[in-house]
C-alpha positions as CSV (number, residue, x, y, z in Angstrom):
1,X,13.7,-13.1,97.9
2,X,14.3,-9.9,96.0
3,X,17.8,-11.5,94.4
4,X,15.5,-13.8,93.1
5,X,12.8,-11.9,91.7
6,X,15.6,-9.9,89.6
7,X,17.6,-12.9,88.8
8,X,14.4,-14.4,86.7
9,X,13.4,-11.2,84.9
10,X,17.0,-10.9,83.8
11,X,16.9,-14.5,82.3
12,X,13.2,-13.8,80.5
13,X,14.7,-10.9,79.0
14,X,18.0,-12.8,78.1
15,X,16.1,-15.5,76.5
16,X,13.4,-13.2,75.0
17,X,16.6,-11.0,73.5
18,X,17.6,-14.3,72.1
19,X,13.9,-15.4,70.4
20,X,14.0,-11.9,69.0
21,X,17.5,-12.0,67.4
22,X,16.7,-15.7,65.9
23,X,13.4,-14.5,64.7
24,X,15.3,-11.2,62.7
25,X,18.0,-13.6,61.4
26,X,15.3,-16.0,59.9
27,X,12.8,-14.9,56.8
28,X,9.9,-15.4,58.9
29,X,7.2,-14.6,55.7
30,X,8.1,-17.8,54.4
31,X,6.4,-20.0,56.7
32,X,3.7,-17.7,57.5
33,X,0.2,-18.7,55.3
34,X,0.1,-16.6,52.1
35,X,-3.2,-15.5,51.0
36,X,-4.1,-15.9,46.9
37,X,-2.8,-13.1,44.9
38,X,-6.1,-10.3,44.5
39,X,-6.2,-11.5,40.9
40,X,-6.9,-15.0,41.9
41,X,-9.5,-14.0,44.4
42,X,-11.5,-12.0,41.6
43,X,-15.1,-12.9,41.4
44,X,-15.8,-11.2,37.8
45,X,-13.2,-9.3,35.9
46,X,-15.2,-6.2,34.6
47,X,-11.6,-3.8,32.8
48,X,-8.8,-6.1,32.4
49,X,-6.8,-3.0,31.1
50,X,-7.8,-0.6,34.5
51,X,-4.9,1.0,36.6
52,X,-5.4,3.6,39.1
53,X,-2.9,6.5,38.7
54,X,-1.4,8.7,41.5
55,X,-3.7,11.3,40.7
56,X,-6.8,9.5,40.4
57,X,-5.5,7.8,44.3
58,X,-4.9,10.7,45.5
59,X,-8.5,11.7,44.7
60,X,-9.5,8.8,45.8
61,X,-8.4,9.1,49.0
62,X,-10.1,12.2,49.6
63,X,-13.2,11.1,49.4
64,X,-14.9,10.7,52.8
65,X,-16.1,7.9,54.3
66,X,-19.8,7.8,53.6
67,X,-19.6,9.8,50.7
68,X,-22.6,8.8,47.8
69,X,-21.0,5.5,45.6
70,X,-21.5,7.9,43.2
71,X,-18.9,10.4,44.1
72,X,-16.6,7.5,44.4
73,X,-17.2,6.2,40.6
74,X,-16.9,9.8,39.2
75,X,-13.0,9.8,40.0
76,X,-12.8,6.0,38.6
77,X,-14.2,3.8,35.8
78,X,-14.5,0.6,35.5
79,X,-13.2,-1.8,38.4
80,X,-10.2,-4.3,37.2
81,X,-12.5,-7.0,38.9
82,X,-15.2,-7.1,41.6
83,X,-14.6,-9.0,44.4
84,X,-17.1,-11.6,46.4
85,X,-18.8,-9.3,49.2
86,X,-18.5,-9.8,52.4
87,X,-20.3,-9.3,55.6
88,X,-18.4,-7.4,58.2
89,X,-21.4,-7.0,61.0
90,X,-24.6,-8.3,61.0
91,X,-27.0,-7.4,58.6
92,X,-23.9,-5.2,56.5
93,X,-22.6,-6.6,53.5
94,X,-19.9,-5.1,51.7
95,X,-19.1,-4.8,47.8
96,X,-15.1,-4.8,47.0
97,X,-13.8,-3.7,43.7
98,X,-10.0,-3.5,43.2
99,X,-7.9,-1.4,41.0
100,X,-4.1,-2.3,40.3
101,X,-1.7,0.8,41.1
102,X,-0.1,2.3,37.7
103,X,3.2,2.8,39.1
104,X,2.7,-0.4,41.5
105,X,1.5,-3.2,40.0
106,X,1.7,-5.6,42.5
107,X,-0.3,-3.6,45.1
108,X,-4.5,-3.1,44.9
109,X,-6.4,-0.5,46.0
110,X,-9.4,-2.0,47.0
111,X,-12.9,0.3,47.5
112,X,-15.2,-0.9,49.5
113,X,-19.3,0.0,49.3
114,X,-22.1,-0.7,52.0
115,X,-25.1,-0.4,50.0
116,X,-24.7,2.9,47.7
117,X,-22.2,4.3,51.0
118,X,-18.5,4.3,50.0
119,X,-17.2,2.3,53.2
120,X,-13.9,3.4,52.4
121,X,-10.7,1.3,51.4
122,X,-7.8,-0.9,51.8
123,X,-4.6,-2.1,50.1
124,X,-3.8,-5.0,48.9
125,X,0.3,-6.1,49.2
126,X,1.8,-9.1,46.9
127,X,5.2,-9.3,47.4
């Protein structure tokens, strides 16, 4: 019974080797669902001109969770766009405003607010 036992697990791992290699030999983003570019999913364009810089990220990502949106908007002006909210939990919705990297442009920073809370952030990728 024990010759059998390790007989299997060596063919699941021989096949599961084998699903592996054939999923690293095949450009698997292709047939995964892309999501619209951040541009596209804009609700109102408020600075059409508006990059965030390294320095102005880096400040950025200092900030502290909870931290007044005030604090926030002192290292940034205007958003490139603001984005639809969202609810997250019950009762919570969330304002999204997205900035285009200076030295990326096809990555977002995306704030996010709860009220007048900075909520904190995310990136956007567009490859």
């Amino acid at each position: 019974m024990k010759r059998q036992t390790n007989s299997g697990v060596k063919y699941m791992l021989a096949g599961g080797s084998m699903v592996a290699a054939l999923g690293l030999m095949t450009d698997l983003p292709k047939f995964l669902p892309q999501s619209a570019p951040i541009a596209e999913r804009c609700q109102t364009v408020v600075e059409p001109k508006a990059v965030l810089s390294r320095d102005k990220l880096a400040q950025l990502l200092a900030v502290a969770e909870g931290a007044p949106r005030s604090q926030v908007q002192q290292v940034v002006q205007s958003p490139y766009c603001r984005l639809p909210d969202v609810q997250v939990r019950a009762g919570a919705t969330t304002q999204r405003e997205a900035y285009p990297l200076a030295f990326d442009p096809q990555t977002w920073f995306v704030v996010s607010y709860e009220g007048e809370s900075y909520a904190g952030y995310s990136f956007s990728f567009r490859r």
